[in-house]
N, C-alpha and C positions, 0 to 999 in steps of 0.2 A: 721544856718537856722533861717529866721525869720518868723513874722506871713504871714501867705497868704495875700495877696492885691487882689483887684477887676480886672481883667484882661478882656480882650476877647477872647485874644491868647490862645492857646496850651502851647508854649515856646516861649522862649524870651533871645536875645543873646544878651546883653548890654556891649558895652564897649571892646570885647575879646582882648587880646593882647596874643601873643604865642613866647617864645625865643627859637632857639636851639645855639648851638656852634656857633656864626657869621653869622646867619640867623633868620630874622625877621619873621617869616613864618605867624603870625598873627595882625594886623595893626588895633587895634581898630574896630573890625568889630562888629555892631550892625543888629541885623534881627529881625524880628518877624512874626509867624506863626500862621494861624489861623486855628482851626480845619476843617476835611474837604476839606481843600485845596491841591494842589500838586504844590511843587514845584523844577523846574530844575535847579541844582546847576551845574554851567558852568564855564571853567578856564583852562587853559593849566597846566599840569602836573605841580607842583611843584608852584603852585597859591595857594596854604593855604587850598584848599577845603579834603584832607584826614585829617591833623590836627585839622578842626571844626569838622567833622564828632566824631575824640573821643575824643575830649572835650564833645560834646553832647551826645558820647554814654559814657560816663565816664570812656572812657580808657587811658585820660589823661588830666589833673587841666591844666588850665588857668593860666597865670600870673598874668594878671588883669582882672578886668571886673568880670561880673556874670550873672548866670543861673537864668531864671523864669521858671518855672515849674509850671502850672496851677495857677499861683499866688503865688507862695510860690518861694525866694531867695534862692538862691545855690552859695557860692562862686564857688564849687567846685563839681561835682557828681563823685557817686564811678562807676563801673561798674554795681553792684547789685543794688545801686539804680536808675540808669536809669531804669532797669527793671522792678524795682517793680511800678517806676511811666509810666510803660506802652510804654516806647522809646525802641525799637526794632532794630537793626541795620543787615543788609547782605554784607556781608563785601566781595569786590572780591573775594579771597582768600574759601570764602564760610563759614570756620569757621566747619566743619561737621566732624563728626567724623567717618573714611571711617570704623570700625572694629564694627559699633553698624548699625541694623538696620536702615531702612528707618523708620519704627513708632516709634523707638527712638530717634532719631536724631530730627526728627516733635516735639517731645513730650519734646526737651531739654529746652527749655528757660523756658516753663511752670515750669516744673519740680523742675528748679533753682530758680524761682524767689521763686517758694512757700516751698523752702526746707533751706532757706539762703543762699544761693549758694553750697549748698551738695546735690548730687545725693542721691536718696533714694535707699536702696538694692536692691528690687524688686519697681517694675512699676504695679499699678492696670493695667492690660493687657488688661480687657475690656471698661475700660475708654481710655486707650491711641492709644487704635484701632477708637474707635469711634471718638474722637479729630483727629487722623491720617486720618481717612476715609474724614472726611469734610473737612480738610484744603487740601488736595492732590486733592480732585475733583474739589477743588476753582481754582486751576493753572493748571486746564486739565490733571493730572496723577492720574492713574488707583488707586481706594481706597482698592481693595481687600486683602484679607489675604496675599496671595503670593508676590507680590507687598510689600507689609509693612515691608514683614521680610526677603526682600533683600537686602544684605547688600551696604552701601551706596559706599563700594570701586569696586562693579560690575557694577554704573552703571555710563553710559558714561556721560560727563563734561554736556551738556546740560540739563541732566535731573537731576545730581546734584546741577544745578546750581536754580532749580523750588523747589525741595525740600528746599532748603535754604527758597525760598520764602514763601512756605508752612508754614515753621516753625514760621515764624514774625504772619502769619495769624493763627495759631494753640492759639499763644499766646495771643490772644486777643490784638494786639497792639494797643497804641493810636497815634501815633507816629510810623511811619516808615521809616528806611533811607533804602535806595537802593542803591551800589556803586557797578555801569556798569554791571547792574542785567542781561543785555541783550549780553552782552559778547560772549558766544557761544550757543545761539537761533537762530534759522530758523525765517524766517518771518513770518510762522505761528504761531509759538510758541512765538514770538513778539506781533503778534497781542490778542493772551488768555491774553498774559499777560497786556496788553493795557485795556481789558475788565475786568479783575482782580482788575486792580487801581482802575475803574470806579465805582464796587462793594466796596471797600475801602471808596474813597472817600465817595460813597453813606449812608456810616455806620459811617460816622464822622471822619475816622480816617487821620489823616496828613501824606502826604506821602513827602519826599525830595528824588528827585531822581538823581542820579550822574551818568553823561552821556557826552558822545562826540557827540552821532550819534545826529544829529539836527533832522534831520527830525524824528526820535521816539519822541525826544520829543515836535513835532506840532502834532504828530496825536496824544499825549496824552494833552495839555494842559494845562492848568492853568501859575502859574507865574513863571517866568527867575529870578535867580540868578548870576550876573557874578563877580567873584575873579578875581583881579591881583594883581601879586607883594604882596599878604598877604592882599589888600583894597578890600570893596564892590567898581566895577565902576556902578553896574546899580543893578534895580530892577521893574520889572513889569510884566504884562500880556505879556505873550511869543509872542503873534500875533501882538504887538504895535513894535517888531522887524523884521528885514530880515534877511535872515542869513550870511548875510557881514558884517549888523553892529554888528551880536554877534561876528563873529571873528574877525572883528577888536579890539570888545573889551575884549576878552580873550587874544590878541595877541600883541595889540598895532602896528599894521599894517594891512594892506589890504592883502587879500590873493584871488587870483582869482580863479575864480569853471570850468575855461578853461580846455579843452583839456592839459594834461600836454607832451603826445605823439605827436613827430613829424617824418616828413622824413619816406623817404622807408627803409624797413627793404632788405636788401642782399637775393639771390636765396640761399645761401650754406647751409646744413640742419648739424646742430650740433648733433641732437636729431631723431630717430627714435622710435615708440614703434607700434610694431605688435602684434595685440591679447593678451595683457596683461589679464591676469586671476585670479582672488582668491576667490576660491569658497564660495556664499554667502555675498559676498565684493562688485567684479566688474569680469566685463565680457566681452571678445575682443575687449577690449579696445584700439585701435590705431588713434595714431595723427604724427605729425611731429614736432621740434621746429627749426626754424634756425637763423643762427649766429646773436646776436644783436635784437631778437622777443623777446617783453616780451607776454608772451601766458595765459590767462585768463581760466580756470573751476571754474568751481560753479555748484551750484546746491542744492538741499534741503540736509538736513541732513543723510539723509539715499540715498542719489545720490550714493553715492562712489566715493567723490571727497577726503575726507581726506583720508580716507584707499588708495585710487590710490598715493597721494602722500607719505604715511608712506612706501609704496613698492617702487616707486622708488627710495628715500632714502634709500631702504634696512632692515628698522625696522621690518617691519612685510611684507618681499616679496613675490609677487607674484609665482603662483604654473605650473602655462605657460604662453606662448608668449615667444616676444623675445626684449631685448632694447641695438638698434646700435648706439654708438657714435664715430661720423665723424667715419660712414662710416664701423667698425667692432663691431663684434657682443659682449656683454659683460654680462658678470655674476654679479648680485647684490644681494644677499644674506642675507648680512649685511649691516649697516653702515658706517664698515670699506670698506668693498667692494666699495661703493659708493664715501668715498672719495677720495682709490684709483684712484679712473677713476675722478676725478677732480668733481663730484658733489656735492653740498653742501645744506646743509638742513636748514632753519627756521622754528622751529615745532611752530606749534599754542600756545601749552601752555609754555611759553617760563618759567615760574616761577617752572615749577615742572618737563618739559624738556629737557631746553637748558641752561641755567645756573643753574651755583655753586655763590649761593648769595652771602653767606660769605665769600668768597675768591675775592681778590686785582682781578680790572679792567684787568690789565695785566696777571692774571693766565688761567681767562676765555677766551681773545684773541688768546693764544697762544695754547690751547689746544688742537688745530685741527694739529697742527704744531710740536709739540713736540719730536719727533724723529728726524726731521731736524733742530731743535735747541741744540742738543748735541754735547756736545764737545767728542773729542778721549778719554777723561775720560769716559765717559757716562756722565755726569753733564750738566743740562744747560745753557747755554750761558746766564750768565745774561744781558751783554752788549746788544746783538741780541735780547735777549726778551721786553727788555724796549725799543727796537729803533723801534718796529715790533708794539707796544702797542702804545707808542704814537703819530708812524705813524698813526696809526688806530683812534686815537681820536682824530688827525688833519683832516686827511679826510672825517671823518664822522661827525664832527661836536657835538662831543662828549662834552657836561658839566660837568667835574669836574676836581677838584684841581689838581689829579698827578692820575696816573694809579695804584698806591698805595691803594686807597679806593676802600673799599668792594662794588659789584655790586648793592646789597642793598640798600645804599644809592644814588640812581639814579631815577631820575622820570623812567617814564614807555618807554617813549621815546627815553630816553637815554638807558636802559638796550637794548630796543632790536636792536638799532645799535651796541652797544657791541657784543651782536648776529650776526645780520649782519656780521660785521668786522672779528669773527672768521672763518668763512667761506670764507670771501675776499682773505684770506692770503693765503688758498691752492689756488690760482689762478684758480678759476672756470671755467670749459667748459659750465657750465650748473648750474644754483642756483634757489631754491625752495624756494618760499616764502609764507609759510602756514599762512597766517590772519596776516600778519607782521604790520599790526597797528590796531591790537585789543588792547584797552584799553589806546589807544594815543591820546592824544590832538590834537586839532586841527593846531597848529604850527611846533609839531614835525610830523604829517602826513605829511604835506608839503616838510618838510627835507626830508624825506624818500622817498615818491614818486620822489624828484627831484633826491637823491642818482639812487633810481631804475634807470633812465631816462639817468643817467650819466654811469651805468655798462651796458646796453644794448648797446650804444654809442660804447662802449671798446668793445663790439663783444660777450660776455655773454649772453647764453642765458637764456630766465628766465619765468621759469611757476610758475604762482603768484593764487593760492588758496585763494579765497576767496567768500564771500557772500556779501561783502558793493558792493553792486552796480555802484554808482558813483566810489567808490575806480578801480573798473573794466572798467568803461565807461572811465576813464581820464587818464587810463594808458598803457591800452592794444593795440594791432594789432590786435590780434583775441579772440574770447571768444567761450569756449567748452561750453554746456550745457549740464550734465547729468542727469542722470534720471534711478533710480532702476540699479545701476550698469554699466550703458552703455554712453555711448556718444551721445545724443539725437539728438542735433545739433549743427552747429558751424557757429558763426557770425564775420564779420565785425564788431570793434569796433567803428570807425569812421562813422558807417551808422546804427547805432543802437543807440536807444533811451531808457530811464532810463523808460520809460512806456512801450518801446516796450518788454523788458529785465525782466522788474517784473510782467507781463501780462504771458510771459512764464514761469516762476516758478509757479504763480498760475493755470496753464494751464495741470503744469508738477503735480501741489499735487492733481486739480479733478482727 
């Protein structure tokens, strides 16, 4: 570390270069950052932008180049000391610890930076309520006793995902990184947090925030970052772009914001669900899906669009009604039950759901399949398993070396066609796709939507959950609207507009 220099900036990333195994992940990338500012860092999956993020949170040394820190040079920062110079990071994944308290969890980074990275025994209890109480009513959650000392593994993804946030602002950050803070937020809960940065901002502190959804980040502001291939291609004021030229330049091609749904969808109904029920959930619930429809719900948080689809997958089923496929009547119970009857599930949280990380590309393919891959030994067919695997990552358009490497090393994108593809292999009547491009670039959404577009074709039918808007506008036939457990309305995708669509969610939260 050398003496501090005169700066203007916050930090300052001169020079980075980053190696893994035959992957240049980081390309001489230079930035600087000025307090006060917010800026959106933009790039297709696997563009360098998770490797800056811990270079800068100090979760991993540069190879070349160095860190400025309010003036002062860093070959290298540790984790601890990003903290103590005020760089805070909320890492997808959340980083919380689910068996401590919510005013613990708030009260962690503090805790760390001022203990050397060692928890103290005991917590002064009425300092770290009061630090809990301000940061939790900064991001719209409740500061009270009750609230604080619930445990973070009770409460659901969205509102863990605000606590994380809390915790950056408990800390006094000066410096904040944000990666796809907005993941599983309602639009209202988007929009607190939009007024959140703005109090940030207001207070000096630097925000970087990592993001696909474009349009978050026009109604938050400030300046664009775009990564590709491990290079800056651009940098400026977010509104000096449209949002073709940023995906073009995340993407290195044009990607059109058309209609991606064509053609009439066939009379023949795959899917029936009569008065579906689970108390407190959702409530007589009934629609139809047929063969080759992809069919759109949404709805705010508490609608009871993911609980409707965790019961038709079977996770947590419904307590009455009734769900006929082609035509007879069927029990779904379970999982297994479900993909009995040929249904197949993409759950939202695909990381802590639907894959086994650390196990070969090919283990998690085949998993849905496994009883029909054994041989008269009981043993699996290896041969069948790898031909089933890299069928799957011909079709899907799957990035990586052999079916051999761990799911883990996969952008986001790729992991969840990995997902995808296990579910293809039982040959579905009927495929659920829970927020299937949360946390996806803008190149692999593409891929996937055009996948979707290509299995409804083959006669598949498919109810797609979700809250991106657009993602529903450019892919659907009809779109359900719920509301406090029910079916509120149902639209024409084709005759329905992106203002007319988020006019009715705010319609549905007065």
């Amino acid at each position: 570390m050398n003496a501090p220099t005169s700066s203007p900036h916050f930090l300052e990333v001169a020079g980075i270069h980053k190696r893994f195994t035959g992957v240049h992940a980081l390309r001489g990338v230079s930035l600087a950052f000025r307090r006060g500012e917010i800026y959106h860092l933009l790039g297709e999956n696997g563009c360098g932008k998770s490797t800056l993020i811990k270079i800068i949170s100090g979760a991993q040394p540069p190879d070349e180049g160095e860190l400025i820190v309010e003036g002062v040079r860093h070959a290298r920062l540790t984790a601890l000391q990003a903290l103590a110079a005020g760089i805070e990071t909320v890492y997808q994944d959340l980083s919380l610890l689910p068996n401590m308290s919510v005013a613990e969890n708030v009260a962690l980074t503090s805790e760390l930076a001022d203990h050397d990275g060692r928890l103290a025994r005991t917590f002064d209890r009425r300092a770290l309520a009061r630090t809990a109480a301000r940061a939790l009513e900064a991001v719209g959650l409740p500061g009270d006793a009750a609230f604080q000392a619930t445990l973070v593994e009770q409460l659901p993804l969205a509102t863990r995902q605000l606590v994380a946030i809390a915790r950056a602002i408990a800390s006094e950050a000066k410096f904040v990184i944000m990666d796809e803070p907005t993941t599983s937020l309602t639009q209202k809960e988007v929009d607190n947090l939009i007024g959140v940065l703005g109090q940030l901002r207001a207070h000096g502190v630097t925000v970087l925030f990592v993001s696909h959804k474009l349009d978050e980040c026009y109604a938050i502001g400030g300046e664009v970052i775009v990564l590709r291939d491990g290079q800056k291609m651009a940098q400026g004021p977010i509104t000096q772009y449209t949002k073709a030229q940023l995906s073009e330049l995340m993407t290195g091609r044009h990607l059109t914001s058309e209609r991606y749904r064509e053609g009439e969808v066939g009379s023949d109904r795959v899917l029936d669900v009569k008065g579906l029920t689970r108390a407190g959930q959702f409530a007589d619930v009934s629609f139809s899906l047929r063969a080759g429809e992809i069919l759109g719900v949404t709805g705010l948080l508490d609608s009871g669009r993911n609980e409707l689809a965790r019961a038709l997958a079977g996770v947590a089923p419904a307590q009455s009604g009734q769900i006929v496929l082609d035509g007879k009547s069927i029990t779904v119970r379970t999982p297994s039950d479900a993909k009995q009857h040929r249904i197949g599930y993409v759950p939202e949280d695909r990381l802590n759901e639907g894959l086994f990380l650390d196990k070969p590309i090919r283990d998690n393919v085949i998993t849905a399949m496994i009883s029909s891959l054994r041989d008269r030994f009981g043993q699996i067919d290896r041969a069948r398993a790898d031909a089933l695997a890299r069928q799957t990552v011909d079709d899907l358009q799957i990035a990586t070396p052999g079916i051999d490497k761990p799911v883990q090393s996969l952008s986001g994108g790729n992991q969840q066609r990995v997902l995808i593809g296990r579910w293809l292999a039982i040959d579905p009547r009927v495929l659920i796709l829970h927020g299937p491009t949360v946390g996806v670039d803008v190149g692999s959404k593409d891929i996937i939507y055009r996948i979707m577009q290509r299995l409804a074709q083959s006669g598949i039918g498919i109810i797609l959950i979700s809250d991106d808007l657009p993602e529903l506008l450019q892919n659907c036939d009809r779109i359900l609207l719920m509301k406090k457990g029910r079916v509120a309305n149902e639209y024409r995708a084709d005759q329905l507009t992106e203002a007319d669509l988020y006019h009715a969610l705010l319609s549905e939260a007065a």
